[in-house]
N, C-alpha and C positions, 0 to 999 in steps of 0.2 A: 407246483409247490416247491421245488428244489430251486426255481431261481427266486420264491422269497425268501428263501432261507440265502440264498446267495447275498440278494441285497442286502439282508438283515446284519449276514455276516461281512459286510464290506463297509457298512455303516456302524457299525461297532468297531471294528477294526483302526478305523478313520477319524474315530470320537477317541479311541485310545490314541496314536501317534499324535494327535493334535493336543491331545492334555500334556503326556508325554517329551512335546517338542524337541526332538534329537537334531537337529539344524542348530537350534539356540545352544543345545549343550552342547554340541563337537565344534563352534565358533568359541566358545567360553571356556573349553579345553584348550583350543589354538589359543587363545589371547592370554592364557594364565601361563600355558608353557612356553610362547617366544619370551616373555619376561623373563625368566630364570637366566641365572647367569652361565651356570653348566649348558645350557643348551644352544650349541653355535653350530655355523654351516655344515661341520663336517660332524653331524650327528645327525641320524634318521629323523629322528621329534624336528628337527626343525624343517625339514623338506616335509613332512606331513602336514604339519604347518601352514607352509606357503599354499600345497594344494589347498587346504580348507577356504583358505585365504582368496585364492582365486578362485575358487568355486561361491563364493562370496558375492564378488566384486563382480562376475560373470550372471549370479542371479538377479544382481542392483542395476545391470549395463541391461536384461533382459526383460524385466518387471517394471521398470521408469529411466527408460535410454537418454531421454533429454534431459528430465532433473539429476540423471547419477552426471552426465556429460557436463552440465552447470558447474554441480559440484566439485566435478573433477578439475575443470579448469579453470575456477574462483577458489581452491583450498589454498593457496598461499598469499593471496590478497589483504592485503592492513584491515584492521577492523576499522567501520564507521567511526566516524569523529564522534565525543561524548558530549551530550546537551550543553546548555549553560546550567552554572549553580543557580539554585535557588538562593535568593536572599531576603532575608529576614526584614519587614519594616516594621520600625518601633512607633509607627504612626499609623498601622493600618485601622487603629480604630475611625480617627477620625476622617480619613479619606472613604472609608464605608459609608460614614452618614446615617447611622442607626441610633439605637438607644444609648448605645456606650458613647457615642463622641459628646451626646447630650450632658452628660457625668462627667467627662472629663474637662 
């Protein structure tokens, strides 16, 4: 009996941190305070920071090694070239061949 109550309690426990999500908030903290302007190298908040920061980038390198690897070494690459415009034809009735070109 005492280890369902264990699971039970480890299983609630695990439903609350995941509702929770303190990863998400202490990344969200890091990313609102390097912005500030008061907070520069020689302040604590910003080496807290950095750790969060690497503790990040160290679970993205340990969770998807190859796609963070991709990422990491295509992030300064030009974006893809942009399609051709669409243009507009003032004849697409008749080149359809339908009811309308009949009309026109």
């Amino acid at each position: 009996m005492p280890e369902l109550l264990l699971v039970a309690a480890a299983l609630v426990a695990g439903y609350a941190i995941g509702r929770y999500r303190p990863g998400t908030r202490i990344f969200d903290w890091a990313s609102d305070t390097i912005d500030r302007p008061e907070i520069t190298r020689r302040t604590v908040r910003w080496w807290l920071c950095q750790v969060v920061f690497a503790v990040v980038v160290a679970r993205l390198f340990i969770s998807a090694p190859r796609r963070t690897a991709h990422e990491w070494r295509h992030r300064h690459d030009p974006p893809p070239p942009l399609g051709t415009v669409p243009v507009f034809d003032t004849d697409w009735a008749a080149k359809r061949g339908g009811k309308e070109a009949d009309d026109a």
